[in-house]
N, C-alpha and C positions, 0 to 999 in steps of 0.2 A: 700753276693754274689758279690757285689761291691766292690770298692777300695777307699780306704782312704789315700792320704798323707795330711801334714801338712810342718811347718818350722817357726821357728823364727830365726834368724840371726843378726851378732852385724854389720855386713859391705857388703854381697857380695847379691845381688838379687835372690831372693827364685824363681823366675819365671823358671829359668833351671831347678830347682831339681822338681818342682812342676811337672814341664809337662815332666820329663825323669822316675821318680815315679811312675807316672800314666802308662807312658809306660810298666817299667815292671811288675804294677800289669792287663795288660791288657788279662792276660791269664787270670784270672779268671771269666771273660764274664762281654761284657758291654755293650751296646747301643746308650748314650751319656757322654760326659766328659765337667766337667768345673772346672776353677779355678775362687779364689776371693785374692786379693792381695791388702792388707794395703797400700794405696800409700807414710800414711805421711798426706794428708786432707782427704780423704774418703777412700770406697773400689768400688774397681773398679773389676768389673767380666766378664766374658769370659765364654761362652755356647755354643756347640755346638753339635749335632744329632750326630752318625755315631765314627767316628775313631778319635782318640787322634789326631793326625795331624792334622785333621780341626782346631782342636780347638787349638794346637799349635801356626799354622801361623796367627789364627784370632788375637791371643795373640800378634803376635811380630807386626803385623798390627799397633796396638794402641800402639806399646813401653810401655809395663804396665811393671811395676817396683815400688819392693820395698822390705821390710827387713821381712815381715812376711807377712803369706799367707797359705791358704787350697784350695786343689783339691780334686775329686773329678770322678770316674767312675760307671753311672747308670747301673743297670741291671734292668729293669722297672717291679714294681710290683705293685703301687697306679698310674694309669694314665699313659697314651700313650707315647711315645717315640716321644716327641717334646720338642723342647727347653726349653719353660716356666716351663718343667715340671724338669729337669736338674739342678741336683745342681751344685755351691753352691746356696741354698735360704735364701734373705737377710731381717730380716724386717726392716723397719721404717730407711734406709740406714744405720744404727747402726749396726746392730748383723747378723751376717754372718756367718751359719753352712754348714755343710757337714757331712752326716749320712750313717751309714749301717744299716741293721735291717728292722723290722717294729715295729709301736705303734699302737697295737692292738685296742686300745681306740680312736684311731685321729678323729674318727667322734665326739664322747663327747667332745673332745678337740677343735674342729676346732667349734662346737655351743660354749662353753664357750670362746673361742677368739674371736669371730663374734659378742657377747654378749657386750665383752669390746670393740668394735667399730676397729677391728683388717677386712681386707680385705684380702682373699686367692686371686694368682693370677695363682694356680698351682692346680693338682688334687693331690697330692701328701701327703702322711703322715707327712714325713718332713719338711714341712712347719708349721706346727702347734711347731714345735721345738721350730724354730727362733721366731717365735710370743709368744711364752712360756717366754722364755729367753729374749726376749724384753721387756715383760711386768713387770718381776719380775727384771728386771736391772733397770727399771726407775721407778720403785716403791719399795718394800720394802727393795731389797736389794741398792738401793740409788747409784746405780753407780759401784758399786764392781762385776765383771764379774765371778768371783770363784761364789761367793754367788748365784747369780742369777742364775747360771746354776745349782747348788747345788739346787736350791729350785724347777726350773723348772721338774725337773727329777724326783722330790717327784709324778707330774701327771701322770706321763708315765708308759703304762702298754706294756709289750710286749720286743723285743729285741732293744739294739740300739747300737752301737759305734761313738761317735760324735767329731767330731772338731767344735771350735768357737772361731771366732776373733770379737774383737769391733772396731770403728773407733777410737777409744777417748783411746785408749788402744792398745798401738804401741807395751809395752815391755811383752806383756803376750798373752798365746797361751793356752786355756782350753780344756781338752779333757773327757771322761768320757765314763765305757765300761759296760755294759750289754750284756752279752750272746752273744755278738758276739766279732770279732776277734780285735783287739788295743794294740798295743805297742809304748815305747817311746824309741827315738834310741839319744843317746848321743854322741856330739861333741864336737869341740873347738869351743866357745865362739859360740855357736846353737846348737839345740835340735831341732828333729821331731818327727812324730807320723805316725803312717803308718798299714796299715793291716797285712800286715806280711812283713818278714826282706829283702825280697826279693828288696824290694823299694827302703832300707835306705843304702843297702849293699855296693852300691859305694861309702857313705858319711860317715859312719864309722860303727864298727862292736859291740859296745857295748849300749845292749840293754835293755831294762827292760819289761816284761810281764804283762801288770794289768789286775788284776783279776776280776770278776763280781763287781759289783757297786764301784769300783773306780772313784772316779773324782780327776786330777790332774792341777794344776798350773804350767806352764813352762813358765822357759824365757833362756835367749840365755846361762846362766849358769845352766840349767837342771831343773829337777823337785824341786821349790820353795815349793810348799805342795802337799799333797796327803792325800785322806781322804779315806777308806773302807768304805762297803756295811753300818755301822754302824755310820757311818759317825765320826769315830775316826784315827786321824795320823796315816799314816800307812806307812810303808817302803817297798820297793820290791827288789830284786837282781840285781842287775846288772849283766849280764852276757855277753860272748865273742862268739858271734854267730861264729860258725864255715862254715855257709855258702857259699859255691867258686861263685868269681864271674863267671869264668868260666864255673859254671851249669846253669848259666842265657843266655849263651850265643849260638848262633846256632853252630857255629865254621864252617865244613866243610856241615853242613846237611841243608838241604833244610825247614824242619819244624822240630820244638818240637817233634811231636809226633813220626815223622820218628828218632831222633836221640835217644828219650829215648828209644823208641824200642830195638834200637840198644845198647843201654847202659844196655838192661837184664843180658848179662852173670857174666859182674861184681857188677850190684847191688843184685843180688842173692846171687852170692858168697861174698861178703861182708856181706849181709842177716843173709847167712847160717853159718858163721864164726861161732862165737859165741856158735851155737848148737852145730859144731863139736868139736870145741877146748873143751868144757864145756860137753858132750857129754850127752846132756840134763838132765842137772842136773835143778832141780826147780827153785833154785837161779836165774836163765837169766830172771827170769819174774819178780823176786821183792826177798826181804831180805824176805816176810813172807810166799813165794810162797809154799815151804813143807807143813807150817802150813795148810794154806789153802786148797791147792789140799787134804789134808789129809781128808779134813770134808764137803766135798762136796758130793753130789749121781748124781749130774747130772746138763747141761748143757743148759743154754739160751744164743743166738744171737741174737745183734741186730746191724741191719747194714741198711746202703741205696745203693741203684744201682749197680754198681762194687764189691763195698765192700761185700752188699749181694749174689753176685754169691761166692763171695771167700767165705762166712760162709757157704752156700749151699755144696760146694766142702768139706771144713772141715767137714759136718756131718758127712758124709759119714765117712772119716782118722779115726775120734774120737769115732764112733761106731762099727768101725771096727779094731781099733787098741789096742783102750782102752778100748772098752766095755764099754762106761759110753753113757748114756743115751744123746738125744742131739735134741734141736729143736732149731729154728731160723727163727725171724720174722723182719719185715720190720718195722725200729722204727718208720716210721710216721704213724702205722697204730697201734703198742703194746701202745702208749699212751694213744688209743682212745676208747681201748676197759677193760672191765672187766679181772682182772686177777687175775687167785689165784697162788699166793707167795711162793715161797717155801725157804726159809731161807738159804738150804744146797744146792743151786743152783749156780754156777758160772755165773754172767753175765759178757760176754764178748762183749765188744762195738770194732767195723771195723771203721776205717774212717783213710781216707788218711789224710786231714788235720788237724785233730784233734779235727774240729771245727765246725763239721754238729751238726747243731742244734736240726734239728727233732732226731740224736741219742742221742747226749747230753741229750734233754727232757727224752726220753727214760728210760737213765741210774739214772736221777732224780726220776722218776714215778717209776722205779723198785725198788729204795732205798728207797721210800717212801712206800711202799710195804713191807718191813722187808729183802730185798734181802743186805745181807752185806757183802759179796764177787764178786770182779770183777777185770775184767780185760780189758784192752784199749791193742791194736791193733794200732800204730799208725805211721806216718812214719815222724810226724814233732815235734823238743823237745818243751816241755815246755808248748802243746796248754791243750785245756781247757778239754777234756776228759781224757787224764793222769792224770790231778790234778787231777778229781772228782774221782779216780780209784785207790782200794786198789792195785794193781798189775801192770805192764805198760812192754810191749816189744815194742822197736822202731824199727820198721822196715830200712833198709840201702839203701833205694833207690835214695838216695838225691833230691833234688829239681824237679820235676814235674811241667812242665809249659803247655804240652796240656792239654785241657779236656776233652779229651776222655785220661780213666785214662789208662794206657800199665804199668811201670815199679813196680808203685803203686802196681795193683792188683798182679802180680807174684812173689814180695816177701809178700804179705800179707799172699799169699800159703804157700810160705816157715816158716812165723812165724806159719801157725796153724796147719802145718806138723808136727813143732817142737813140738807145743803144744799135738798134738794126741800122739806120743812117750813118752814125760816126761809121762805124766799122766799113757799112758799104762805101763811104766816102774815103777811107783811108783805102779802100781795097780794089779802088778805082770803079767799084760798079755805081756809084751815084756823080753822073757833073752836075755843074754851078747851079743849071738851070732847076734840077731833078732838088737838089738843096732849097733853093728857092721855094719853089711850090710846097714842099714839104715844112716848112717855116711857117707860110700863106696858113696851109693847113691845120695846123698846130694852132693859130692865133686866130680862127676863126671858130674853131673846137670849144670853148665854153658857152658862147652864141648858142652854138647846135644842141650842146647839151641841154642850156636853159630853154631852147622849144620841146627838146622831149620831156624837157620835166612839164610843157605845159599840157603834155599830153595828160598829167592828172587824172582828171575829171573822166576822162573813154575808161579808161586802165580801175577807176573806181568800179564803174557797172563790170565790168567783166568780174572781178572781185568778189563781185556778192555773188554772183555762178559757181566761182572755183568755192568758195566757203562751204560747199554744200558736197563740194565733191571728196573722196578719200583717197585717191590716184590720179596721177597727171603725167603726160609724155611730152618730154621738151625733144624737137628737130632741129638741126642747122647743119649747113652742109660749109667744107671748107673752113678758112679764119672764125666763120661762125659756130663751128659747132662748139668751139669752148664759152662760147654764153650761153650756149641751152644747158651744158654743164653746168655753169654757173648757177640759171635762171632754177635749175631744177634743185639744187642745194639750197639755196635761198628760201626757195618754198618749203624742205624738208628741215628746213633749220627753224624759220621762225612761226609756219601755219602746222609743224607736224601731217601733213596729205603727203603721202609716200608719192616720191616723183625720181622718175629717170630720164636720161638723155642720153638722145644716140645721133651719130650719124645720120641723116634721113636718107643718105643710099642704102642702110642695114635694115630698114623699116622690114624688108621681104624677108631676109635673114633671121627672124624670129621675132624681132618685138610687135609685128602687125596683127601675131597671135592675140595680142592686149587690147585690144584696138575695139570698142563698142561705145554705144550713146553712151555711157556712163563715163569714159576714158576723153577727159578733154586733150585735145594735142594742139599745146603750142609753136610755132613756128618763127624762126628767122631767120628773115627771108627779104633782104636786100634787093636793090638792084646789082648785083655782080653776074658774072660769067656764067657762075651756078645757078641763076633766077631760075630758068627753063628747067633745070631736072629737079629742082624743090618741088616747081608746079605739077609735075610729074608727080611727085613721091605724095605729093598732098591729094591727091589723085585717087590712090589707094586709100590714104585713109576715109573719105569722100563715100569712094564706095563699098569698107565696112559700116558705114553709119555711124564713122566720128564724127563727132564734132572740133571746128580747126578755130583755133584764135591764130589770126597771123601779124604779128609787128613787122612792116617792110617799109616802105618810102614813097613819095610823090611819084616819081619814074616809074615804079616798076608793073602798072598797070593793074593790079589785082580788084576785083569786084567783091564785095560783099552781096554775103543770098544767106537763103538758108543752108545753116549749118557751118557757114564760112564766117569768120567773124573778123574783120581788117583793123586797125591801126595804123593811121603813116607819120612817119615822120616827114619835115618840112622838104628833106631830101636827101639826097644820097650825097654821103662824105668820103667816097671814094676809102684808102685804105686804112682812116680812122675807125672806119664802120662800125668797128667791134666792140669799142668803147662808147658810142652813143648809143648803139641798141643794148648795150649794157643797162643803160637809167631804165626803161620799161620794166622788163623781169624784175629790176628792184622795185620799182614801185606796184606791180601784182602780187607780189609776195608780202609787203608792207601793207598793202590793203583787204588782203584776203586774210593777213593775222588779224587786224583791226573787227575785222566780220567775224572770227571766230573767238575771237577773244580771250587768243591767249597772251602771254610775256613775253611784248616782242622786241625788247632792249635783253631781256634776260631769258631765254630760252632753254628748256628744262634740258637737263644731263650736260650742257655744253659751257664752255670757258672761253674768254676772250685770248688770255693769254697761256698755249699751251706748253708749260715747261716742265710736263713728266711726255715719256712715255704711251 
């Protein structure tokens, strides 16, 4: 959930890249940042609470300078959000790491270092690292900084990605990845290390992926050694990130989340390419995709937060299009329980980065299960859920820097649109015709979306109402109730107004108890099937004295009065639906934070990319 950079250099001060690095991994949530920088006689470090900038200028304060160096962005999980607690942590002024992860063990770890007369000055997991790799560098591995990291890591139970530099150790730069996100990015005459490419993208674009229990050796001519989980030489790709720096950057728009917003109708259709050119043929999910869908009876999700509303949306597509059977559970919660197995199951894992651990675990504990078919969901190449994945669709949305996920989630729809069609197609419930239209569909879907984004300007005034309110109730009945789920996360993530979403047939079931003028209830509310029992259910809210914002369509006849507040879209998309009244809810949420004014690319307690626990 943190960020990682690194650097070794043969001439130019790693202190820039270190704290521009950090910058752009700062979407991914942080709390405090620090650097540690090799000066040449010791390491010299830099801590600070709060925003990369503090700790910038505390940096340029002291002129710290030098050829090799680790940064560092907290997201606090072991101890409080104060400095001491702030990597990088150094022991014995020797050994100097910077971690993502947790080590599920560190209390064992931190009595067996307390043991060998080692002092914590932090509450923190990662400190037990550097006092690990201290001990084992000036003992039996005698000075060798590869070694001693190698042997320290033999303790460690749990996730980690780490960087460590020594004092006495100017030309090498150690790093080592477990279950959480590390690459090394290759340059002229310097090498880094970074959480993802996003960091290294200004400094060169050829990168390499290391996999679970990798530890590597770098010096300013690239990876010197590399050892696997096996602790045998191992070699990994180099590859040519196609990442634009351009996606990193705001350009004309005010935030992240406001521009990727905006960026829906051609990450869709970029998305959706693929399905129509290819006209869902199995192939777009993998070379053995036929095989597979062929020997399957039915389907398991597993997803977290966002991701799980888009698997929610998918049951719905995949039971109703393909007739194949379909449930979907929350990976931090399928690992913890009892399950029985079904071999001819597709597990399909949701994650935008590729790199959520609680689903990772998941997709581990279902293959350990007898589940040997799956598929990943994913929208970034090469991360660690596609490896573990006999199958893999990447979604086109490109780089994603708020965290409250918008471009993510809407093509994720589109991949498992795609998905509900192949299958119904090989499963005989979709002919030529039913393919057709559904292609139609598909390529008329950024159109649609770019009129709900023009709905803007309605979606602002409602805005400045909800800013004022402290609770909110999102409805939808059917395929729609996982965007009032959505809509109402959205609003708890980036305005902080406590919101829930229900069913609107449960309204009578208990939540119509909440229900007063103070309680705005938003609604959507389609032309489908289910129109008539929404207007029903909007009914009762009507006559507790709520007030109703409804987003619905051209067709579906609704009036505005008092108390009743409409929105329509240009019209009804039939069974994309879910995905275009998707754009609204994001843009009430973007514009009711705007009115409150809080961080709405970086929103407090929360992380873009979640890789603890």
């Amino acid at each position: 959930m943190c960020g990682i950079v690194g650097a070794i250099r043969q001439d130019t001060n790693v202190v820039e890249f270190l704290v521009d690095g950090l910058k752009r991994l700062e979407y991914r949530g942080y709390d405090s940042s620090g650097i540690a920088v090799n000066t040449g006689n010791s390491i010299e470090r830099v801590r600070r609470t709060g925003r990369v900038a503090l700790m910038e200028e505390a940096a340029q304060e002291v002129g710290l300078n030098g050829l090799l160096g680790i940064g560092h962005t907290r997201w606090a999980t072991h101890g409080g959000v104060t400095e001491p607690n702030a990597h990088p942590h150094i022991s014995g002024g020797l050994i100097a790491v910077v971690h993502n992860g947790i080590i599920e063990n560190f209390e064992t770890e931190r009595e067996r270092l307390q043991a060998l007369g080692y002092e914590f000055t932090s509450q923190t997991d990662t400190e037990v690292i550097a006092h690990a790799i201290h001990y084992e560098y000036t003992h039996a591995a005698q000075g060798d900084l590869f070694a001693a990291v190698q042997a320290a890591c033999q303790h460690f139970h749990g996730a980690y990605a780490i960087g460590v530099i020594a004092t006495d150790k100017q030309d090498q730069l150690i790093t080592a990845r477990m279950g959480c996100p590390l690459l090394v990015a290759l340059g002229e005459n310097e090498t880094f290390i970074a959480s993802d490419v996003s960091a290294v993208i200004s400094q060169t674009r050829r990168v390499v992926f290391l996999e679970d229990g990798d530890i590597a050796k770098l010096s300013t001519n690239g990876i010197d050694i590399l050892v696997d989980k096996n602790r045998q030489v191992a070699e990994r790709t180099v590859r040519v990130s196609e990442l634009s720096l351009a996606s990193l950057e705001l350009g004309l728009y005010n935030h992240f989340m406001q521009k990727e917003i905006h960026e829906q109708p051609k990450a869709i259709a970029d998305t959706a390419e693929v399905l129509i050119n290819d006209v869902f043929r199995p192939e777009i999910f993998g070379e053995k995709a036929a095989e597979v869908f062929a020997e399957i009876d039915s389907i398991k999700i597993l997803a977290c937060g966002t991701s799980y509303y888009a698997g929610l949306t998918a049951k719905y597509w995949l039971e109703s299009i393909a007739k194949i059977p379909t449930d979907i559970e929350i990976a931090s919660e399928y690992r913890y329980r009892d399950v029985i197995a079904n071999p001819k199951q597709l597990v399909v894992t949701i994650s935008q980065s590729g790199e959520t651990l609680d689903t990772m675990e998941a997709l581990k504990y279902a293959q350990s299960l007898g589940h040997t078919h799956s598929l990943s969901i994913c929208n970034v190449m090469e991360s660690a859920l596609p490896r573990e994945s006999e199958l893999v669709f990447y979604t086109r949305a490109g780089a994603e820097i708020g965290v409250a996920s918008t471009k993510a989630f809407t093509t994720q729809l589109v991949a498992l649109f795609g998905l509900s069609v192949t299958l119904g197609v090989l499963r005989g419930h979709v002919n030529e015709q039913q393919q057709h239209d559904y292609v139609e569909q598909l390529r008329q879907l950024p159109g649609d979306i770019q009129h709900a984004l023009n709905l803007e300007p309605q979606i602002v005034t409602w805005a400045q109402q909800f800013a004022k309110k402290s609770d909110a109730l999102f409805l939808g009945r059917g395929i729609h109730y996982p965007v009032a789920l959505e809509g109402a996360l959205k609003l708890k993530e980036i305005t902080y107004i406590h919101a829930e979403a229900y069913p609107a047939g449960e309204l009578k079931h208990g939540p119509l108890a909440l229900v007063d003028e103070n309680m705005p209830v938003v609604v959507i509310a389609p032309h489908d099937k289910l129109l008539d029992k929404v207007k029903a259910n909007m009914q009762e809210v009507s006559a507790r004295g709520g007030e109703l914002f409804v987003f619905t369509d051209l067709d579906s006849n609704f009036n505005a009065s008092e108390g009743v507040h409409v929105i329509r879209t240009p019209r009804h998309v039939g069974v994309l639906s879910p995905i275009l009244h998707t754009i609204p809810v994001q843009l009430l949420s973007y514009h009711t934070a705007l009115a409150r004014g809080t961080d709405v690319d970086k929103p407090r307690n929360l992380a873009k990319s979640v890789t603890v626990e």
